[in-house]
Each structure stands twice: as C-alpha cells, then as structure tokens.
C-alpha positions as CSV (number, residue, x, y, z in Angstrom):
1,X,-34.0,-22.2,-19.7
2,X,-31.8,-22.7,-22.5
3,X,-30.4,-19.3,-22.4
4,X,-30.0,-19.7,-18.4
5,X,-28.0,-22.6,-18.9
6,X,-25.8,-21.3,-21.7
7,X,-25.0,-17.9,-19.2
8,X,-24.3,-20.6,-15.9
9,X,-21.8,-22.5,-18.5
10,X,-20.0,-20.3,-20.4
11,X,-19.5,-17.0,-18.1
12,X,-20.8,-17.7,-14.6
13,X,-19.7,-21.3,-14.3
14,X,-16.7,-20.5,-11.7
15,X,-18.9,-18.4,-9.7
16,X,-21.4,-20.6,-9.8
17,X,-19.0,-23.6,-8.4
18,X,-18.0,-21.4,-5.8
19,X,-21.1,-20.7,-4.4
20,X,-22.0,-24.7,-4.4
21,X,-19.1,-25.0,-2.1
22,X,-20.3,-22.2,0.0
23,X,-23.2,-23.4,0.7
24,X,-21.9,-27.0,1.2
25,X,-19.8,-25.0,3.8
26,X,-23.1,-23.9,5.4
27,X,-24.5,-27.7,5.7
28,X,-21.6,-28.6,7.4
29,X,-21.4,-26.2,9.5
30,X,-24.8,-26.7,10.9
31,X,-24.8,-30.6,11.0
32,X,-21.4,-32.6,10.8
33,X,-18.9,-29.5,10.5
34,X,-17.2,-31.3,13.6
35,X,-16.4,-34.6,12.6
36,X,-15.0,-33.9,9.4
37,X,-13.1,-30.6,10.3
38,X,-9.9,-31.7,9.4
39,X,-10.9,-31.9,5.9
40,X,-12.0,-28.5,5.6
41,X,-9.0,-27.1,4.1
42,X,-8.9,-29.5,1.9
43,X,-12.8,-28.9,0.5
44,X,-11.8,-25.1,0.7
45,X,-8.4,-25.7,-1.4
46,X,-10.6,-27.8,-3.8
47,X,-13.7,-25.0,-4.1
48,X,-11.1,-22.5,-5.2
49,X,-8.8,-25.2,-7.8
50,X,-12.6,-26.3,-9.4
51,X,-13.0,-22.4,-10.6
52,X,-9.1,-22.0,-11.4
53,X,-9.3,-24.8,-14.1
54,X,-12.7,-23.7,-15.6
55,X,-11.2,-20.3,-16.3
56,X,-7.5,-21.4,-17.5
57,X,-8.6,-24.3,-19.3
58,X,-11.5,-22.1,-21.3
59,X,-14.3,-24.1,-20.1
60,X,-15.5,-20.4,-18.8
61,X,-15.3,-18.1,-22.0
62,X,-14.8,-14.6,-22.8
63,X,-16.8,-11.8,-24.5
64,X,-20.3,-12.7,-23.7
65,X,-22.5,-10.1,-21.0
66,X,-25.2,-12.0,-19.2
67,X,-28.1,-11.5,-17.2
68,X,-29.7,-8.5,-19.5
69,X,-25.8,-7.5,-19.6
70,X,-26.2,-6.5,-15.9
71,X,-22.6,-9.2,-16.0
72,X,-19.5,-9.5,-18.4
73,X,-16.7,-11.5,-18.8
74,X,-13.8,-10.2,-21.0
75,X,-10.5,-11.2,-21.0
76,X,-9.3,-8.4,-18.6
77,X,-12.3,-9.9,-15.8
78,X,-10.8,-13.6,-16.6
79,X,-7.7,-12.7,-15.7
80,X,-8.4,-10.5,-12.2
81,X,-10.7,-13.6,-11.2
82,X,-7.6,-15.8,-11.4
83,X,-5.4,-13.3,-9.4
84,X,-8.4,-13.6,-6.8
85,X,-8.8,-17.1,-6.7
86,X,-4.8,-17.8,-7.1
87,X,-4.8,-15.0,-3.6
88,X,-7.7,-17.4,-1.8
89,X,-5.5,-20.1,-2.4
90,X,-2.7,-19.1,-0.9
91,X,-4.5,-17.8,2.0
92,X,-6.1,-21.3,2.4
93,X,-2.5,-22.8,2.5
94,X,-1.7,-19.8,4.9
95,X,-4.4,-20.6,7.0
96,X,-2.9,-23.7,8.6
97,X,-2.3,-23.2,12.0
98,X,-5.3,-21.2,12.1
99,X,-7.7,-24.3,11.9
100,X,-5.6,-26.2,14.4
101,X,-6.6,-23.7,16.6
102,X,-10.4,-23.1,15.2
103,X,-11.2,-26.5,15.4
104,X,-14.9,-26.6,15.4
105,X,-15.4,-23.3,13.5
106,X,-13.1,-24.2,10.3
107,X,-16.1,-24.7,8.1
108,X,-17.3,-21.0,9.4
109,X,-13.9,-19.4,8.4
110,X,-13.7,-20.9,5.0
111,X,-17.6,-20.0,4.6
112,X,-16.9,-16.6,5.1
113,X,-13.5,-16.3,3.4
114,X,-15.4,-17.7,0.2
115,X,-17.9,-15.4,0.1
116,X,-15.8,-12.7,0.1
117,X,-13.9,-14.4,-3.0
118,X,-17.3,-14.7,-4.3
119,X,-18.2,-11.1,-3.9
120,X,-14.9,-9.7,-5.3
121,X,-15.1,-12.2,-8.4
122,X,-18.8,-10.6,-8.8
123,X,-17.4,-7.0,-8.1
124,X,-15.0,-8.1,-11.3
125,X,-17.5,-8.8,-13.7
126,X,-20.2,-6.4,-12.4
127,X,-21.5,-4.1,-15.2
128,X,-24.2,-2.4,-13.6
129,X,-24.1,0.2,-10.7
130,X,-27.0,-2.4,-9.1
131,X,-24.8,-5.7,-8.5
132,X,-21.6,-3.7,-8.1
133,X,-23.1,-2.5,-5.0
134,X,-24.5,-5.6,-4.0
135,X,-20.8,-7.4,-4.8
136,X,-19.3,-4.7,-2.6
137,X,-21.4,-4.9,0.4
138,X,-20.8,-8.9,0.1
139,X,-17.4,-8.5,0.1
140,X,-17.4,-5.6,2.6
141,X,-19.5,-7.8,5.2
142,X,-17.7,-10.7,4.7
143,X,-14.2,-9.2,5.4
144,X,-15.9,-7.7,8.5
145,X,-16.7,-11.3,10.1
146,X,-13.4,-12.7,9.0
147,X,-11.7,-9.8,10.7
148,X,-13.7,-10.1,14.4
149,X,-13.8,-14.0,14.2
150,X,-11.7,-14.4,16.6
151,X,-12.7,-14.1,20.3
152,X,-10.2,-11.5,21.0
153,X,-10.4,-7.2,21.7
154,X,-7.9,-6.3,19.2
155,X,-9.7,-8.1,16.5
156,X,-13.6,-6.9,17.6
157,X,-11.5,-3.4,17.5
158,X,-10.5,-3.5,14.1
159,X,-13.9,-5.0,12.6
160,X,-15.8,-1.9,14.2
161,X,-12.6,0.6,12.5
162,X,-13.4,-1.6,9.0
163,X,-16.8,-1.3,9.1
164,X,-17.0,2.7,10.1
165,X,-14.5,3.0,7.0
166,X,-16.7,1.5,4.7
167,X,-19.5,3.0,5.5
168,X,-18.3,6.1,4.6
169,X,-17.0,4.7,1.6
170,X,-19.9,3.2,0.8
171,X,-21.5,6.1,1.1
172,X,-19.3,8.3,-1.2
173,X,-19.9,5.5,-3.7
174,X,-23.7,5.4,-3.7
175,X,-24.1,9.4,-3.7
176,X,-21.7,9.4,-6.6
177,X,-23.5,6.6,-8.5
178,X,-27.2,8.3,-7.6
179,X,-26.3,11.5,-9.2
180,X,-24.3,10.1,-12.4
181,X,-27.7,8.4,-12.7
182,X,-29.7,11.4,-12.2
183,X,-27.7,13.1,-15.2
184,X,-27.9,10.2,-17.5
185,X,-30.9,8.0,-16.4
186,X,-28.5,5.1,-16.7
187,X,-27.2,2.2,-14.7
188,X,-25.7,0.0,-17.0
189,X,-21.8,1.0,-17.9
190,X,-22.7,-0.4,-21.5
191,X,-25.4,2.2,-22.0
192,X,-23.8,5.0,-20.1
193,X,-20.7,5.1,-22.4
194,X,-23.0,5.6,-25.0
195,X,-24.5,8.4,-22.8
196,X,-20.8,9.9,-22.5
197,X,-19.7,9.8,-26.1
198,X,-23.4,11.5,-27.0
199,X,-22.3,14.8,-25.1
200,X,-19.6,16.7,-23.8
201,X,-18.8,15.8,-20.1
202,X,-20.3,18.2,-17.7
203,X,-19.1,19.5,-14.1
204,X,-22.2,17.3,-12.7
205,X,-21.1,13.9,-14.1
206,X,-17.5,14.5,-13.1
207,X,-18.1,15.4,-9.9
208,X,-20.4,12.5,-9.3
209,X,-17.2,10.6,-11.3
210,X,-15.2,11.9,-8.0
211,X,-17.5,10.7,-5.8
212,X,-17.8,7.2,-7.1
213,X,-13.5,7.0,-6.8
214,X,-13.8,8.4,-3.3
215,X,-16.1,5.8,-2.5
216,X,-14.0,3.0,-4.1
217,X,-10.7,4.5,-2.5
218,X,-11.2,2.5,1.0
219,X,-11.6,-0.9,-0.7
220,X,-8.1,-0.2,-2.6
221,X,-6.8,1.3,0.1
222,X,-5.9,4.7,-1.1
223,X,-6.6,8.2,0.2
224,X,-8.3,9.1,2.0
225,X,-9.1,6.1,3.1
226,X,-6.1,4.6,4.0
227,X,-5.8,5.0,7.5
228,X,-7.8,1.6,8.3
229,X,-5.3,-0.8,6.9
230,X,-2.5,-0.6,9.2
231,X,-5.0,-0.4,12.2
232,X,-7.2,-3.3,10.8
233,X,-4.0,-5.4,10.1
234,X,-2.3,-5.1,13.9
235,X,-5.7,-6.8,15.3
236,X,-6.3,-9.6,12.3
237,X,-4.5,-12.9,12.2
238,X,-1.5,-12.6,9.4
239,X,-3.1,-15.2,6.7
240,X,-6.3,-12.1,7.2
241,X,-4.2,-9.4,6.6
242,X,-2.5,-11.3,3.2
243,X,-6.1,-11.6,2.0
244,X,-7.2,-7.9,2.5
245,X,-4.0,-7.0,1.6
246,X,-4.8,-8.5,-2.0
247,X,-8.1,-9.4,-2.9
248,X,-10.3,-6.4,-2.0
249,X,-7.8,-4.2,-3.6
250,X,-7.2,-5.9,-6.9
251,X,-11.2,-6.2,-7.4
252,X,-11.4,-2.9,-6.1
253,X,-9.2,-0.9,-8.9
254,X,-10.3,-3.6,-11.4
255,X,-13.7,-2.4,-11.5
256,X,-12.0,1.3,-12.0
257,X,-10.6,-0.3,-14.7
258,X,-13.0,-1.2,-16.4
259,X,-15.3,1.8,-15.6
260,X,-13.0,4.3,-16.1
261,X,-11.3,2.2,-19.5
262,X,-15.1,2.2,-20.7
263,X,-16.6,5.6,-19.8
264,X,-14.2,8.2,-19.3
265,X,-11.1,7.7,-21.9
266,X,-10.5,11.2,-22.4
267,X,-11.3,13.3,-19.0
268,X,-7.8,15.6,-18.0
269,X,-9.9,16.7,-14.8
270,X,-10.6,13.0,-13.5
271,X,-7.0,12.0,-14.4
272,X,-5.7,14.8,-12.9
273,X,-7.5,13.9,-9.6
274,X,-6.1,9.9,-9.9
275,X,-2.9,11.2,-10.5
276,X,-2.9,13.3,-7.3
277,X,-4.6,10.5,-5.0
278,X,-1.7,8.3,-6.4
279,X,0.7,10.0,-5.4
280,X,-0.6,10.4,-1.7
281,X,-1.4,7.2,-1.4
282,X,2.5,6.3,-2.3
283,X,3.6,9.0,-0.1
284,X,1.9,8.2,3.0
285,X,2.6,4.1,2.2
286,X,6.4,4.3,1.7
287,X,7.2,7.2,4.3
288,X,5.0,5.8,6.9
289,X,7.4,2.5,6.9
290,X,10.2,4.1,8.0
291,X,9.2,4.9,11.5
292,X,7.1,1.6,11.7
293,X,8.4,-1.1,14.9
294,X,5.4,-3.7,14.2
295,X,5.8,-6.0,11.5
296,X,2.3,-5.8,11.0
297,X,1.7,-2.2,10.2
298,X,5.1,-1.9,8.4
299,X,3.9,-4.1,5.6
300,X,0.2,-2.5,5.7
301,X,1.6,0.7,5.3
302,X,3.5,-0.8,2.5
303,X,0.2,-2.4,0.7
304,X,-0.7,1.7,1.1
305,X,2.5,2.5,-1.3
306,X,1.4,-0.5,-3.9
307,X,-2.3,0.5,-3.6
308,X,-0.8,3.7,-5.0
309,X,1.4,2.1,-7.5
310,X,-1.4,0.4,-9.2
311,X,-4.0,3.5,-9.0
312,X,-1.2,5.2,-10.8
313,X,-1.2,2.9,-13.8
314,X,-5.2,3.0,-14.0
315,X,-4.6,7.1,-13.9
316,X,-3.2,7.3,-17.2
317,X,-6.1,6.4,-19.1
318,X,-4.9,3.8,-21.8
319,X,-4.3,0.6,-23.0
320,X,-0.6,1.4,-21.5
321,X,-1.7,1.9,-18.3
322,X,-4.3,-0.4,-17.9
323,X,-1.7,-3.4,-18.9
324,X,1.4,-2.0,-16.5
325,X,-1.9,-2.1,-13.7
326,X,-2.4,-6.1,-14.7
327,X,1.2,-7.0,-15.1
328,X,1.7,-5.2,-11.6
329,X,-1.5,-7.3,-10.3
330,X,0.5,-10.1,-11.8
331,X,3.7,-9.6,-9.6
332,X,2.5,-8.0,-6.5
333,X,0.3,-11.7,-5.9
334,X,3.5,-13.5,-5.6
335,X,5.6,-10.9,-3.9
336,X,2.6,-9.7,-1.6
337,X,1.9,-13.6,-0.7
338,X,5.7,-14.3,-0.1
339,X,5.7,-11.8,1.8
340,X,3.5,-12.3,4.2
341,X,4.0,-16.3,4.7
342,X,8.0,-14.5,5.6
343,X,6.1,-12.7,8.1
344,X,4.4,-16.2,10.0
345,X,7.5,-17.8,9.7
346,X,9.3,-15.3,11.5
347,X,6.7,-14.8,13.8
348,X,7.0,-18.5,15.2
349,X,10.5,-18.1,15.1
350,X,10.8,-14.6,17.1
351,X,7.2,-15.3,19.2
352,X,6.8,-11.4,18.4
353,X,5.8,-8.6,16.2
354,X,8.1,-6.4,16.9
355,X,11.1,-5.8,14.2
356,X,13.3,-5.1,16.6
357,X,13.0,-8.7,17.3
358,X,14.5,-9.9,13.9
359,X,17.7,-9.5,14.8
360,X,20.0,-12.0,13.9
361,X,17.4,-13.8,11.9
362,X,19.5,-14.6,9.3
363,X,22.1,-16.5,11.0
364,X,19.6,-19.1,12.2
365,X,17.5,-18.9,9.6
366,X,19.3,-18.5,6.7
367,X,17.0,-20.3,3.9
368,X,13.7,-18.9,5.1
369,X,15.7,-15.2,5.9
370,X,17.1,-15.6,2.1
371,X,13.7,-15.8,0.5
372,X,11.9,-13.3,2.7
373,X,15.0,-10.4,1.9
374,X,14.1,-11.6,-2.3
375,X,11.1,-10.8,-1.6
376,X,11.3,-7.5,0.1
377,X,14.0,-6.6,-2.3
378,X,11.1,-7.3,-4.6
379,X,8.7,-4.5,-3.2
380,X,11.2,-2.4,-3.1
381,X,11.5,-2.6,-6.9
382,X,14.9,-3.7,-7.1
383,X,16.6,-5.8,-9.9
384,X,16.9,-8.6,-10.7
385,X,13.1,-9.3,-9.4
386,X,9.5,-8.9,-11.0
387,X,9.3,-6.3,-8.8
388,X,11.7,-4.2,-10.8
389,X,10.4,-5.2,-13.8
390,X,6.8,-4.3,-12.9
391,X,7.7,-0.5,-11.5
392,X,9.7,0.1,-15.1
393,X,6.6,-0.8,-16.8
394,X,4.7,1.3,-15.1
395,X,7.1,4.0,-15.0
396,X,7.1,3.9,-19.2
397,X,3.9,3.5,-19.5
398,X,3.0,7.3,-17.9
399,X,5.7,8.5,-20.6
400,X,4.2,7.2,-23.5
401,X,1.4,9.5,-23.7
402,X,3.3,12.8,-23.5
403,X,5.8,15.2,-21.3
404,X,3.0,15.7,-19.1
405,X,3.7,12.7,-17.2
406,X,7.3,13.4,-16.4
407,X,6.7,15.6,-13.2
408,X,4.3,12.7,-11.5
409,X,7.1,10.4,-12.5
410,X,10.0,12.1,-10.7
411,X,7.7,12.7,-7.6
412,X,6.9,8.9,-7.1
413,X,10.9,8.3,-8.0
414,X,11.3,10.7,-4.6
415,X,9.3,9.5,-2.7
416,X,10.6,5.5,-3.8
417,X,14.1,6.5,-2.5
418,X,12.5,6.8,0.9
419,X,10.7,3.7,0.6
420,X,13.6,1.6,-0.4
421,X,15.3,3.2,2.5
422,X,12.4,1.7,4.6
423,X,13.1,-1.7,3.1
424,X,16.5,-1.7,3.9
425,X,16.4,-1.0,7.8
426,X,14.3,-4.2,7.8
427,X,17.1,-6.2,6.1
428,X,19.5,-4.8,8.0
429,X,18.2,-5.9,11.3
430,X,17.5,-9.6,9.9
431,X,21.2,-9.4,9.3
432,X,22.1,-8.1,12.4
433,X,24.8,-9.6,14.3
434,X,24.5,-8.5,17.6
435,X,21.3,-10.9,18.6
436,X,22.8,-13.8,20.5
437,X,19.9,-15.4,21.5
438,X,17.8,-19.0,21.0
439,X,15.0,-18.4,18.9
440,X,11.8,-20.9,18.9
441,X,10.4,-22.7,16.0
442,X,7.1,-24.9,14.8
443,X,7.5,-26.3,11.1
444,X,5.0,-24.9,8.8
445,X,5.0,-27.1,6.1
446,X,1.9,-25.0,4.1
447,X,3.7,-21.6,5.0
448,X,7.4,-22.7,3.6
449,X,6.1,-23.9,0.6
450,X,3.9,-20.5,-0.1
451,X,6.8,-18.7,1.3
452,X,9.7,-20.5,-1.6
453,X,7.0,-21.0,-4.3
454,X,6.4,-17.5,-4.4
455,X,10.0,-16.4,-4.1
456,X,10.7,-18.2,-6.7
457,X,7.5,-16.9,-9.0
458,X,9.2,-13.9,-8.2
459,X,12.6,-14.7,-10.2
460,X,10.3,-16.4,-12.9
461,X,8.5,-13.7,-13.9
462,X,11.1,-11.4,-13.8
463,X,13.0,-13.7,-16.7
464,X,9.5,-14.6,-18.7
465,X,8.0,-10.5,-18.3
466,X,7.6,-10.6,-21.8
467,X,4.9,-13.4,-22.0
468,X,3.0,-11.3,-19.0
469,X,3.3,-8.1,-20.2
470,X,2.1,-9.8,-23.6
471,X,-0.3,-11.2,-21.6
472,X,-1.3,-7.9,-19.7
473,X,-1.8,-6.0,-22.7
474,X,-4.3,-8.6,-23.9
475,X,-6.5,-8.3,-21.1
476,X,-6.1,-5.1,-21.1
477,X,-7.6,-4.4,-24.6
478,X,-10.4,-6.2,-23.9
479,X,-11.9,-4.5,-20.2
C-alpha cells in the first residue's frame, strides 16, 4: 500500500487527477450535467491546470518506473505531458462557442476530450508494448467519438475514415510488436534494450522495427498514413481539428522517441527508412497546400509537412535530434494553436471556409489579420519567429553527425521553397484589395485571447530559444 501510494504521488499523480475529473464528468453527465452546464468549461479548464502545476511545480517527479516498470517518467515524458495538457487547454478555451451550442452534452464533450488527454499522457510514459497499446486504443476511440459527436454527415463521415485508418495502423503496430516479441521474448522496452545490445540486430527485429513505425505513422500523421487528416479535418469542428492536429501527434512521435532513443541508437537501415518517410510526409504536406481552396484542409495538409518536420528530427538518432524534435514540439504548440484560433476568427468573420473568401481581410480586420499572417509566417519558418528558429535547429542538428545528412537536408530545403510559396498565396489574399464587401462578426473573447497569446509566445520564444533549446536538450538526455 505504501509503495502504491508513493507511485500515485510522485509519477502518476497528474494522471491520476485527471482521471478523478473524468469520471466526475461521467456523474454529471448522468445526473445534474444540465443544470450546471455552464460551468463545464470551467471544471474542464481546472482538470487540465490541477495536472499542469503538479508537473511544473515538481510535486510529480522524474526518474522513477512504476507499476513493475510497465510506466516511466523522465524528464523528456514531463515535458511532452505538459505540451499535451498546455494543447487541451487551449482547445478547452477554443471550445467556446461549441458549448453554447452543445448545451446539454458539454459534460459529454469534455468527458471524451479528457480521455483522450488521458490516453496520450499514458501513451507518453508507456514502457511496455501492453499499456502502449492499451493507451493507443484509448486515445484512438476517444478521438473517434469527439470527431462524430456532432449530429451531422460530414462529421459521422470522417469518424468512419479515422477509424478504418487506425485500424490498419493499429494493426501494423500489433504485428510489428508480436514478432519483435517472438524474437526477443520481451515486452518491456527496459529489458528489450538489454536484448538489443546482447546481439547484433537481425533482419527479423528490424523488420518487425518497420512494422511498429508503420503502425505508429497514422497517429503522427505521416506516410502512409496521411491521407485521413485533411479528410477528417473538413468534417470536425475547428477547436477538433487544433486537438488532433497536436496532441495525438506529439504523443505519437514521443513514444518513437523514446523507443527508438532506447533501443535502436545505432540502426543505418531503420534511420534510413525515417529519413525517407520524412521526407514524404513533408513533400505531400507542403505541396499539397498549394492547390488547397478550404481553409480546413490547407492547414491539415500543413500539420502533414510539420508531422514530417518533427519525424525528421527523431530520424537522426541522437541526443541532437531528439532535442531539435522537443524544441520543435515546443514552438509548433503555439504556432499550431494560433493558428487555428486565426482560423475561427476568420470563419465568423467570412461565414465560410473557402480562402477565396479572405479577401480583404486585412483591411477590416487588421489586428486579428496581423497576428494570424505572424503566425503563418511562423510555419513557414520565417525570421524573426520561433518558427525560424525551430527549422535551423533542426536543420543543424542532421549536420552534426556527418556529410551524410547533407542530401536529405537540401531535399526538405526544396521542397520548403514550395511550401513557403503555399503560405504566401494565403497572405496575399488576406491582403487583397479588391474585396469590397461587409463582413459579419461575433466577439470571441476565449478565441482572441488564444489567438494574441500565442502570437505573441511565438515572438517570445523566438528571443528566449536559448533557455528552450537548453531546455530541450535536457529532456532529451533523459528519454
């Protein structure tokens, strides 16, 4: 009992306040959801803060495994559960006009949109194939409902294309993880390292090695299983597609992280393979945006390209790499968040999803149209943003191993241009002069400030990268 209560304190204390709220959720729900609805935000906002200051106040320590080591918590898992939690939030404030209209069902939505935190903050920590496949089908069923909540076809359409896609992922994943314990009669990632460093890598193990990423591919949106975010995102509400947009992906290629940083530190074959989905995935992201008329699946596509971005970090197989990944996880939360609380703004000011419908934004605007452009200009990698900042990292960490490198690196600088390019044609129809026309408008008062407060995260790390990268590199020593 003692020993119980040491693991619930010291490592599993934010999940377990989480999952207190979640099933307080469920109460409500069932008996007096409906008279205290307008509140619900507020309890959610709270059941995401209560883990936040565990973890950054070190009530919730590092460097201990738990439950017969099936669970860890490093300083690399603390800080991916903040990024998660820090993403909820933001969708929570996102989520405003949402509840308006859900009413009733509020305690429902932030149910499910919990357990899905829940599951990726498990996926995190997971050290054992066992609960990372139980973390991933939470998270992969949760996301499911939150995408076909609503009582609409487009929705129900894009639930059924989410849930084919991760089958198949799924099952890529489990065929993968049954064979690498077939070869090594090992679960645990602790005891297969060992397993690893006792003998030379065969053709078996990385082939069930290349299963395992295949399988992990859909929930960071990579190749080949890319193809379901922008169809997923054009039929879920936009504070949705912020959350899938983040979340899944970040605890997706963290637990590649830490599998890959603990297992396979020196495999040319299975960093080859990264290297190459990497570059796809950035490839069909950033020239897929170009030809893209719906808001919606232009910045899917573009989640696509930063997937890739980050996979590309994890590819390189060091400390380097690992940290450019974190530091990127770091940035892309603000810029990804701004982002998409641009996107509702302009969407209640345009009453549409078409970008051809921007036009003239800016001169209405101007405020809200100034922050959005930071932010894409952000994306795009320009200076002076994180955003910038984030892709040079990145871009020296591939060099500091050797030459070899180089060629990936001026691919992905290619296939940037384009991108950028992308990024542009969306600015220049914001400033567009031609629109002379009245353009409707609700105040948002939970989407402004997500929408300035990251925009201006966005400047801040950009003039305080040395703390996070000094920050990255710590977490990342310690997977």
């Amino acid at each position: 009992m003692n020993l119980l209560f040491f693991e619930l304190q010291n490592v599993f204390l934010p999940e377990a306040i989480l999952l207190i709220f979640i099933i307080f959720n469920i109460v409500a729900t069932l008996t007096f959801g409906k008279r205290i609805y307008k509140f619900s935000s507020r309890i959610a906002l709270f059941a995401v803060l209560l883990p936040l200051i565990t973890i950054t106040a070190g009530i919730a320590h590092g460097g201990y495994t738990i439950f017969s080591e099936n669970y860890i918590q490093t300083n690399f898992t603390m800080v991916m559960r903040v990024l998660i939690l820090m993403g909820t939030f933001f969708t929570i404030l996102l989520s405003q006009n949402i509840i308006k209209k859900l009413r009733f069902r509020a305690f429902e939505y932030y149910t499910i949109l919990l357990t899905s935190t829940f599951s990726a903050m498990c996926l995190v920590g997971a050290n054992d194939f066992v609960p990372m496949f139980i973390a991933l089908s939470g998270m992969s069923i949760s996301n499911i409902i939150l995408i076909a909540y609503w009582n609409k076809y487009k929705p129900k359409e894009a639930a059924i294309k989410y849930l084919i896609s991760s089958a198949v992922g799924m099952g890529f994943f489990l065929f993968g993880a049954s064979v690498m314990y077939g070869i090594s009669g090992e679960m645990n990632f602790n005891l297969l390292n060992l397993h690893y460093y006792g003998q030379d890598s065969s053709l078996l193990f990385v082939l069930a090695s290349m299963f395992m990423v295949f399988g992990m591919m859909f929930f960071a949106g990579c190749v080949p299983f890319n193809r379901w975010i922008p169809d997923v995102f054009q039929g879920s509400p936009y504070p949705v597609c912020a959350y899938l947009s983040f979340v899944p992906v970040v605890a997706g290629l963290s637990i590649l992280a830490r599998f890959f940083g603990n297992i396979m530190t020196e495999a040319p074959l299975m960093q080859l393979i990264l290297s190459v989905i990497a570059i796809l995935t950035i490839a069909c992201g950033f020239l897929a945006i170009i030809r893209q008329t719906d808001i919606k699946r232009f910045l899917g596509y573009s989640a696509v390209a930063q997937s890739g971005l980050m996979l590309l970090g994890l590819s390189i197989f060091s400390s380097y790499g690992t940290a450019s990944f974190v530091y990127f996880a770091i940035v892309y939360l603000f810029i990804n968040y701004g982002i998409w609380a641009g996107g509702i703004t302009f969407v209640a000011c345009a009453k549409s999803d078409n970008i051809e419908d921007y036009k003239g934004l800016f001169y209405i605007r101007p405020y809200y149209t100034s922050a959005f452009v930071f932010c894409i200009a952000a994306l795009a990698g320009l200076p002076p943003t994180a955003g910038f900042l984030s892709r040079l990292y990145l871009y020296s960490s591939a060099m500091r191993i050797d030459l070899s490198g180089l060629p990936v690196l001026l691919i992905v600088l290619l296939i940037t241009v384009a991108g950028i390019y992308g990024y542009f044609r969306l600015i220049g129809i914001m400033f567009d002069k031609s629109a002379k026309r009245e353009l409707f408008y609700k105040e948002q008062m939970n989407t402004k400030i997500v929408l300035y407060f990251c925009t201006l995260m966005t400047l801040v790390t950009f003039f305080f990268a040395n703390q996070i990268i000094w920050l990255s590199m710590f977490a990342a020593l310690d997977l």
